[in-house]
N, CA, C and O atoms as a printed pandas DataFrame, in Angstrom:
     atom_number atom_name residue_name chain_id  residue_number  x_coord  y_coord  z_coord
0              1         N          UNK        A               1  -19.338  -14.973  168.309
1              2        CA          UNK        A               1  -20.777  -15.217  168.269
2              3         C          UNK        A               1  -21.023  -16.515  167.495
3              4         O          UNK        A               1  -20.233  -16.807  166.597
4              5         N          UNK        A               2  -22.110  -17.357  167.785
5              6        CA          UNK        A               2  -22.429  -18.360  167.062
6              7         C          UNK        A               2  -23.084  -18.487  165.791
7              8         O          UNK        A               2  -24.116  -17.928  165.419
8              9         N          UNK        A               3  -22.412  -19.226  165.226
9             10        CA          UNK        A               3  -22.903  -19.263  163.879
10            11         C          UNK        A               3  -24.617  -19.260  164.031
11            12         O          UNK        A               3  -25.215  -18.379  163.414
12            13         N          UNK        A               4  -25.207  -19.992  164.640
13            14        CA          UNK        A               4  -26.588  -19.756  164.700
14            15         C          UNK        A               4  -27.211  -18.833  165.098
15            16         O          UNK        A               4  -28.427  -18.754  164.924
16            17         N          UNK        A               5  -26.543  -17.976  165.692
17            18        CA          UNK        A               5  -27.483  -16.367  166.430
18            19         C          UNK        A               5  -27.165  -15.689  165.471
19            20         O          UNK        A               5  -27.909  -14.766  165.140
20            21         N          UNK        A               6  -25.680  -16.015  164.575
21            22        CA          UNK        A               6  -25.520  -14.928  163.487
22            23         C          UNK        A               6  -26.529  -15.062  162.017
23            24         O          UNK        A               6  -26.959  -14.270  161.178
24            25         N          UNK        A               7  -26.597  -16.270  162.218
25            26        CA          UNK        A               7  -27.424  -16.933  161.028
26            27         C          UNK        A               7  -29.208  -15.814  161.135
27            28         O          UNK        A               7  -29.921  -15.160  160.375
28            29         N          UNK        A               8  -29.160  -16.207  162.546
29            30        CA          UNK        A               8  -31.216  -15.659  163.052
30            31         C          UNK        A               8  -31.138  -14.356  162.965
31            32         O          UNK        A               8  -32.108  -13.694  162.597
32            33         N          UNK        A               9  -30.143  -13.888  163.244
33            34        CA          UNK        A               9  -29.848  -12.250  163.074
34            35         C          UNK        A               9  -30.015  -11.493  161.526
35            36         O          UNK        A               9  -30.600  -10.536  161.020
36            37         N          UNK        A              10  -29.230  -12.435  161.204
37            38        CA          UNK        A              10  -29.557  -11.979  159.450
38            39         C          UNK        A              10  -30.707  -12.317  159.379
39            40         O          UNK        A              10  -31.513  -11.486  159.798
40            41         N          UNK        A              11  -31.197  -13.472  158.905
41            42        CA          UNK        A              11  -32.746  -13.962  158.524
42            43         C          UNK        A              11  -33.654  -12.631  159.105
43            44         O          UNK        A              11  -34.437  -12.003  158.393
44            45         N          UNK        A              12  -33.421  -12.371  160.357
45            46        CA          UNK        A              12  -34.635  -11.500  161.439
46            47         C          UNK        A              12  -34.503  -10.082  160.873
47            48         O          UNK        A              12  -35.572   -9.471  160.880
48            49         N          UNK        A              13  -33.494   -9.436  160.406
49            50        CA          UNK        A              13  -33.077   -7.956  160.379
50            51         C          UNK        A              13  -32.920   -7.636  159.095
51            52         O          UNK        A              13  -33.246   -6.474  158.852
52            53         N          UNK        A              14  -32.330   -8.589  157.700
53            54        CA          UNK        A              14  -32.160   -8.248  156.523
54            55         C          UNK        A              14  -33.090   -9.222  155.876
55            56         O          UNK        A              14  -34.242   -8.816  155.722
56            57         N          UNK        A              15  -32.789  -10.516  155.439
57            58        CA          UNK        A              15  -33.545  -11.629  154.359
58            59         C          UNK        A              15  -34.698  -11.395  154.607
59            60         O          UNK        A              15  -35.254  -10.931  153.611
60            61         N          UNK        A              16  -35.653  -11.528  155.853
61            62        CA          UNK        A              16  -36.992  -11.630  155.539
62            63         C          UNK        A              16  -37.569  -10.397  155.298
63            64         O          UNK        A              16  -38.442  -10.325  154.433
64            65         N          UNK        A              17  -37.115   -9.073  156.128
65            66        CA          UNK        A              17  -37.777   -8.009  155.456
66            67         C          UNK        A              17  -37.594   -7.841  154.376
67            68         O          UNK        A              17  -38.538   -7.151  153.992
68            69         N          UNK        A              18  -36.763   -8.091  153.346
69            70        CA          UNK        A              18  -36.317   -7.606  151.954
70            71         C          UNK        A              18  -37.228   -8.751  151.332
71            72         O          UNK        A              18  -37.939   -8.407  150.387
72            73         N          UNK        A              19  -37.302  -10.371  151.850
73            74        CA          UNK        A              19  -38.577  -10.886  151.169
74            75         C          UNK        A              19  -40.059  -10.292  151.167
75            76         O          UNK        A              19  -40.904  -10.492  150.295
76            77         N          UNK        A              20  -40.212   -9.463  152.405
77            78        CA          UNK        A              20  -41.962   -9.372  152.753
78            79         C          UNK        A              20  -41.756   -7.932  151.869
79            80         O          UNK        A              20  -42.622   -7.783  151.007
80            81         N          UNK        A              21  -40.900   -7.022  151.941
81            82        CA          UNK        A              21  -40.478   -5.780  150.947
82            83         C          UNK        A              21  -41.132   -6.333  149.177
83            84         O          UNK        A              21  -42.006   -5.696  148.590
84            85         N          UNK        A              22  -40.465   -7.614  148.600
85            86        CA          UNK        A              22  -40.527   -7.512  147.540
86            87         C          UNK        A              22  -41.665   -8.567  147.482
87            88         O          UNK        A              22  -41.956   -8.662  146.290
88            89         N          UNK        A              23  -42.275   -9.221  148.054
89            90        CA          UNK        A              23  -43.750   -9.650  148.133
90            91         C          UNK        A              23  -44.567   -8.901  148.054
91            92         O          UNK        A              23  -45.390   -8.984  147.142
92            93         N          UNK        A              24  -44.611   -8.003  148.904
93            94        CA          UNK        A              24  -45.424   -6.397  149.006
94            95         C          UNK        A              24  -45.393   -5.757  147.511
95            96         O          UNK        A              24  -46.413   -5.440  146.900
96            97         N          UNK        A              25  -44.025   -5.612  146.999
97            98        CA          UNK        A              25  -43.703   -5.380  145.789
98            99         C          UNK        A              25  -44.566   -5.919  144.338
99           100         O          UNK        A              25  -45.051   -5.243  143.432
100          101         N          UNK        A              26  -44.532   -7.392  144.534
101          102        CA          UNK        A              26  -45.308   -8.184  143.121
102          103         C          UNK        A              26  -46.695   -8.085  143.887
103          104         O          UNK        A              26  -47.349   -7.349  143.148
104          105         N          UNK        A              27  -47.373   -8.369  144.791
105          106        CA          UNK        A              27  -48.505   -7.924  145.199
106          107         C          UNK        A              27  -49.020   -6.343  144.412
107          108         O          UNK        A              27  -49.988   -6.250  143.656
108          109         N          UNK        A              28  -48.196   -5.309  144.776
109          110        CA          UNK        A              28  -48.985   -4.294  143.767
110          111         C          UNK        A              28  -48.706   -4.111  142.458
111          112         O          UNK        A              28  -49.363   -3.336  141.763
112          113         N          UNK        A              29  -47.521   -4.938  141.927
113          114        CA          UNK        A              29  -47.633   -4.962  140.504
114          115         C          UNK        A              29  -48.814   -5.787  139.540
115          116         O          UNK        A              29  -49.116   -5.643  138.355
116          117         N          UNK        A              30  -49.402   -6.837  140.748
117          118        CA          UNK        A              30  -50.339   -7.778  140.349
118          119         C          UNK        A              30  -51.373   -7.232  140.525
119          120         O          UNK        A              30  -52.320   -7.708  139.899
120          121         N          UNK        A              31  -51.635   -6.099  141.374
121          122        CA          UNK        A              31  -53.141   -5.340  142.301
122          123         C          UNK        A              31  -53.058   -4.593  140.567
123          124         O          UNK        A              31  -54.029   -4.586  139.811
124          125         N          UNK        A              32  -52.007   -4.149  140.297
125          126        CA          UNK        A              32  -51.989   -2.615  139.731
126          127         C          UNK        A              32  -52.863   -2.950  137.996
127          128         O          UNK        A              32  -53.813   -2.446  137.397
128          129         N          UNK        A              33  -51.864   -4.085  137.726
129          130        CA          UNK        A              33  -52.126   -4.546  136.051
130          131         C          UNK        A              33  -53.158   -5.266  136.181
131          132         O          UNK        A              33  -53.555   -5.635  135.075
132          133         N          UNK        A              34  -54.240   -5.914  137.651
133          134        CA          UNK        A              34  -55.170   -6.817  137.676
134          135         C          UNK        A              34  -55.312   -7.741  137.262
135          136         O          UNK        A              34  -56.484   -8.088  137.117
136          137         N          UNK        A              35  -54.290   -8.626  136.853
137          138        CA          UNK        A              35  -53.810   -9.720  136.449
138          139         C          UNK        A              35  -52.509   -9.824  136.911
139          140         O          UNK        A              35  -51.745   -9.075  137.519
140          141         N          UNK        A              36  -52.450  -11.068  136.417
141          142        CA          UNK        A              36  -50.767  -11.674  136.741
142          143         C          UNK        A              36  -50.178  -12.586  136.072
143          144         O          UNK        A              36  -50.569  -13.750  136.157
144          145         N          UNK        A              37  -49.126  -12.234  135.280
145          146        CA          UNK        A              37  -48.729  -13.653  134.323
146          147         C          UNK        A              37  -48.019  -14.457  135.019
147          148         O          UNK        A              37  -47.602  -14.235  136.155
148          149         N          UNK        A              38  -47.867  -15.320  134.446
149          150        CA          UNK        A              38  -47.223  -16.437  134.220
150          151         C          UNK        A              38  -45.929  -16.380  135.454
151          152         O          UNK        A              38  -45.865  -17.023  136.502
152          153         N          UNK        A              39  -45.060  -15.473  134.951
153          154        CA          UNK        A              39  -43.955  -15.157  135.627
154          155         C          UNK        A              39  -44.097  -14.552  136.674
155          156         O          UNK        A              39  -43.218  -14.891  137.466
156          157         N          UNK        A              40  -44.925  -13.648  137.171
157          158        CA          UNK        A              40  -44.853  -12.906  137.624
158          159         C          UNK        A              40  -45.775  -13.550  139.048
159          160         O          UNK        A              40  -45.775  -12.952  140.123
160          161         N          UNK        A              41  -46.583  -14.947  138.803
161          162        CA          UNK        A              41  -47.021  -15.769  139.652
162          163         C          UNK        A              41  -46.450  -16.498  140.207
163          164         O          UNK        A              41  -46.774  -16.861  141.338
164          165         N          UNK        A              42  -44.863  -17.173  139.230
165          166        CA          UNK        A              42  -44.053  -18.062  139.786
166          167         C          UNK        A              42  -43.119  -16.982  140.209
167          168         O          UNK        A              42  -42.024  -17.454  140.513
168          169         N          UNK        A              43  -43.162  -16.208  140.280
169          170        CA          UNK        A              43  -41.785  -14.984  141.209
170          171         C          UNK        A              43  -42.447  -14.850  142.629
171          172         O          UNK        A              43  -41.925  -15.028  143.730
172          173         N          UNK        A              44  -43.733  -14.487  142.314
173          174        CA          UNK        A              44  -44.191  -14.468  144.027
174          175         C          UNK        A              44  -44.246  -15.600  144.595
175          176         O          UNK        A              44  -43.674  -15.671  145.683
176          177         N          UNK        A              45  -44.828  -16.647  144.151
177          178        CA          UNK        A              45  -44.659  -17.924  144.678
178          179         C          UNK        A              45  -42.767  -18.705  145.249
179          180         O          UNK        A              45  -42.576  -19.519  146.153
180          181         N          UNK        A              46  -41.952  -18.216  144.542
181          182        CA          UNK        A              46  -40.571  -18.145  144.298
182          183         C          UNK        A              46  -40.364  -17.460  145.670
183          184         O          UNK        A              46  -40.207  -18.230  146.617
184          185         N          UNK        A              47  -40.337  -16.000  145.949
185          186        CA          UNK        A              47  -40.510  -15.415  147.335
186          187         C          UNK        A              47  -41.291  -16.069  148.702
187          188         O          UNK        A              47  -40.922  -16.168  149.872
188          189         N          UNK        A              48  -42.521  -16.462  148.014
189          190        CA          UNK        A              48  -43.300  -16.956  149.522
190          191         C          UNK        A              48  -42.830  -18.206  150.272
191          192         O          UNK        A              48  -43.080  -18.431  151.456
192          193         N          UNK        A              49  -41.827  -19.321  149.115
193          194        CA          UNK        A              49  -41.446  -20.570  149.266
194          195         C          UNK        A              49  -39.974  -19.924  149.992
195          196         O          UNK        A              49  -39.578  -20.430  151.042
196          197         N          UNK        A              50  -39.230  -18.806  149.366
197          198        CA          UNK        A              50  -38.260  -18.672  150.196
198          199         C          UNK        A              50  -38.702  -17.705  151.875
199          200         O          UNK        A              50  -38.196  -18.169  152.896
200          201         N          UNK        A              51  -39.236  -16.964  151.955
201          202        CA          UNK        A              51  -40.037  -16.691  153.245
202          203         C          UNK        A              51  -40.260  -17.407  154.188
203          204         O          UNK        A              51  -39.836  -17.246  155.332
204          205         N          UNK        A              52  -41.337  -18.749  153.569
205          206        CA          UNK        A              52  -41.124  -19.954  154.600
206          207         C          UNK        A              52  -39.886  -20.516  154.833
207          208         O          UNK        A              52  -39.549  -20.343  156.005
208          209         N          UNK        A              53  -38.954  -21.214  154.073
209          210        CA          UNK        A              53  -37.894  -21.895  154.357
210          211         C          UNK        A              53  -37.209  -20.961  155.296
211          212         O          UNK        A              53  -36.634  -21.498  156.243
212          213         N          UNK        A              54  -37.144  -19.145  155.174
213          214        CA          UNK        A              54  -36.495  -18.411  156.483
214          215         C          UNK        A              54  -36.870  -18.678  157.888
215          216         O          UNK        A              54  -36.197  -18.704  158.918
216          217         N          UNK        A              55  -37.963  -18.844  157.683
217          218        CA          UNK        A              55  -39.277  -19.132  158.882
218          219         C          UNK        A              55  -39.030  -20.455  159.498
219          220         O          UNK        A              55  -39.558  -20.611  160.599
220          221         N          UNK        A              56  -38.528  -21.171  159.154
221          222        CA          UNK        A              56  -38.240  -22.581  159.139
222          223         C          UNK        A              56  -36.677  -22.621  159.507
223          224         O          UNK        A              56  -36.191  -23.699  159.848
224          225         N          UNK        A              57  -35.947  -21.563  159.452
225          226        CA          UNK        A              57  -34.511  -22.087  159.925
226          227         C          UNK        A              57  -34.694  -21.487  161.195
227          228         O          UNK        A              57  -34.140  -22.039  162.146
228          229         N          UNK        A              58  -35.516  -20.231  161.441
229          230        CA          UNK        A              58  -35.514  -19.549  162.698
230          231         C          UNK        A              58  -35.860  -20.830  163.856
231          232         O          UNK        A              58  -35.358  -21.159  164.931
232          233         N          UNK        A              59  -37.102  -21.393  162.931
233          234        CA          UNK        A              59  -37.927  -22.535  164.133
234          235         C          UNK        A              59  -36.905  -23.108  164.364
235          236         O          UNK        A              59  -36.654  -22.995  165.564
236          237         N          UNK        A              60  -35.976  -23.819  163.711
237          238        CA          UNK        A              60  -34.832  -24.882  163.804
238          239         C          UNK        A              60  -34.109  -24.116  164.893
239          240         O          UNK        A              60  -34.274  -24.593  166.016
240          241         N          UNK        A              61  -33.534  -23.304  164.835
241          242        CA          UNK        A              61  -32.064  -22.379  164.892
242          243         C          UNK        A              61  -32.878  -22.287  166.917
243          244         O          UNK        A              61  -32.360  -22.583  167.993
244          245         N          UNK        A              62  -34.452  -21.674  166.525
245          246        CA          UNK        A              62  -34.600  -21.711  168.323
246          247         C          UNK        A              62  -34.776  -23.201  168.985
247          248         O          UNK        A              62  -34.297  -23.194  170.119
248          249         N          UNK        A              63  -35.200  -24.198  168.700
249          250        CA          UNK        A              63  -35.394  -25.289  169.218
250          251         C          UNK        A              63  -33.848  -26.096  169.397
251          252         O          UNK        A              63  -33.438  -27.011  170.111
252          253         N          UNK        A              64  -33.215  -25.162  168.268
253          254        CA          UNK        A              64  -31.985  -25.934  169.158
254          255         C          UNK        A              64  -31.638  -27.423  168.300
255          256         O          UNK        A              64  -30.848  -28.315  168.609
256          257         N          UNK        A              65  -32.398  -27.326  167.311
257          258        CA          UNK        A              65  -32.296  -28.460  166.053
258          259         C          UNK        A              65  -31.487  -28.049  164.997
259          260         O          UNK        A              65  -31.588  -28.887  164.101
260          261         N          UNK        A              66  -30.703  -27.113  164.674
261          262        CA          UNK        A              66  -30.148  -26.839  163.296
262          263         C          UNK        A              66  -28.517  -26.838  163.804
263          264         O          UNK        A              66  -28.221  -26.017  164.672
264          265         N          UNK        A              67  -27.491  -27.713  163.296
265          266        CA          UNK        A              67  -26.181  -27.594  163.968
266          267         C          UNK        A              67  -25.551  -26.376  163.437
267          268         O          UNK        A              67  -25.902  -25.664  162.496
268          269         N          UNK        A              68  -24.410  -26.271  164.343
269          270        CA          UNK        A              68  -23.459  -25.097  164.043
270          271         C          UNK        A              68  -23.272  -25.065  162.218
271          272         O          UNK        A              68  -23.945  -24.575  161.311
272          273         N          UNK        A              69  -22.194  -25.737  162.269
273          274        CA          UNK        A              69  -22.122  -26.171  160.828
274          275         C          UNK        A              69  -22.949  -26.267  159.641
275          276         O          UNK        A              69  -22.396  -26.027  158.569
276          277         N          UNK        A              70  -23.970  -26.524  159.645
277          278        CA          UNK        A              70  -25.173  -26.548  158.905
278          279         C          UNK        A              70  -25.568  -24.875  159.147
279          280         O          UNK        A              70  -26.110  -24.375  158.161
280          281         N          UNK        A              71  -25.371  -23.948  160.320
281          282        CA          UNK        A              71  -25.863  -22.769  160.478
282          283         C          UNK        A              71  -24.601  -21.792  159.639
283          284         O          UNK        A              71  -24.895  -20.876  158.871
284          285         N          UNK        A              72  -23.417  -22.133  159.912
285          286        CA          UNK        A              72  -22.481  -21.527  158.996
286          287         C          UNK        A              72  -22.437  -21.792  157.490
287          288         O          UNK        A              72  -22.126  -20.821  156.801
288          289         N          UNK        A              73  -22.680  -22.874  156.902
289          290        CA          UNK        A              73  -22.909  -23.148  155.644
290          291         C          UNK        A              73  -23.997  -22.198  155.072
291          292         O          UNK        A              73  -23.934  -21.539  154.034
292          293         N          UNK        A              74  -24.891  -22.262  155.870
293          294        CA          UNK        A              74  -26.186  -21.198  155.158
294          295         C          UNK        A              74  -25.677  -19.945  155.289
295          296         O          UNK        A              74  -25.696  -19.071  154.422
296          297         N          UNK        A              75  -25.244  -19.870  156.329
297          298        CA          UNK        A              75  -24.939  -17.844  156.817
298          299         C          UNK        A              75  -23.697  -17.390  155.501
299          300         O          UNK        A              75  -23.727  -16.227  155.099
300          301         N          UNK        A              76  -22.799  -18.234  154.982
301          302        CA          UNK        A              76  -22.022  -18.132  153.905
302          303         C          UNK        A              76  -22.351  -17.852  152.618
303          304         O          UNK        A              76  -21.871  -17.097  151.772
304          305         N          UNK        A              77  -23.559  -18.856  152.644
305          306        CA          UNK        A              77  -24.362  -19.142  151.417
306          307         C          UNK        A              77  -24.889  -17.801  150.972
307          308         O          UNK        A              77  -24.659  -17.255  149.894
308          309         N          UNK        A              78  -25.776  -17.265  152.160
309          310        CA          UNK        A              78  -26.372  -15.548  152.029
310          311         C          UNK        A              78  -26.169  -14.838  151.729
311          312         O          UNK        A              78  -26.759  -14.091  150.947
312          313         N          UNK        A              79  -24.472  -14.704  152.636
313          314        CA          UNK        A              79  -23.559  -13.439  152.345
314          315         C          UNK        A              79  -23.328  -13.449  150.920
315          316         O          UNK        A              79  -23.563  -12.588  150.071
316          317         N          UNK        A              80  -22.871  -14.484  150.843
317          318        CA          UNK        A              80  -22.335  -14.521  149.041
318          319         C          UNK        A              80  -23.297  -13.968  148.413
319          320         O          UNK        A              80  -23.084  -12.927  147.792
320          321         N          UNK        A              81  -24.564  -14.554  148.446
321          322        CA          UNK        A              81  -25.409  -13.509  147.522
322          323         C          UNK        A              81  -26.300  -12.717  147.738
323          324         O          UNK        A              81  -27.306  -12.554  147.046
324          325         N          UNK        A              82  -25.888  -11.931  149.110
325          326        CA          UNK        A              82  -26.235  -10.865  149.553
326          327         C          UNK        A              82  -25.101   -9.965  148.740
327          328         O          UNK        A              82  -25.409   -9.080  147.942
328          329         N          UNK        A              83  -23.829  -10.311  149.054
329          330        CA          UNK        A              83  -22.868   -9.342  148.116
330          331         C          UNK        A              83  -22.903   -9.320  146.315
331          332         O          UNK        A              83  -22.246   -8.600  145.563
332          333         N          UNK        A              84  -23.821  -10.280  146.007
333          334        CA          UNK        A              84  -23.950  -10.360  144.662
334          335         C          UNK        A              84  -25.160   -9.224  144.095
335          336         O          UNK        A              84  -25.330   -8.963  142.905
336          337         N          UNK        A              85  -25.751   -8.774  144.956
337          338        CA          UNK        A              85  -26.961   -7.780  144.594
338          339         C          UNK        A              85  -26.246   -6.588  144.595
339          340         O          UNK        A              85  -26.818   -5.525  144.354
């Protein structure tokens, strides 16, 4: 399989739900305490910036703009710290 379908596969099935999961997440910790510090503004913001950039390899990865190589470097990158959690 190609590094790039394997790459969209992950992004589509694990990374972004586990981002919109823990967005959802600081969203009701922020609903709950009705405020939001400091940190806890740059963590969601931290998530929404990585959300887009997922969103952004998919666009690449379908148009046919993101090379193999560049698609295996990232899909490596993931795993690694997908296995680090």
């Amino acid at each position: 399989m190609l590094s790039t379908k394997k790459l969209k596969n992950l992004l589509l099935q694990e990374i972004i739900p586990d981002l919109e999961d823990a967005i959802d997440e600081m969203f009701a910790v922020i609903d709950k305490a009705k405020m939001a510090s400091i940190a806890d503004k740059e963590e969601l913001q931290e998530l929404q910036e990585m959300h887009a950039e997922c969103k952004e390899m998919i666009e690449e990865i379908e148009c046919g703009d993101m090379p193999e190589e560049e698609a295996e470097e990232i899909l490596e990158e993931l795993l690694d710290a997908k296995s680090l959690d």
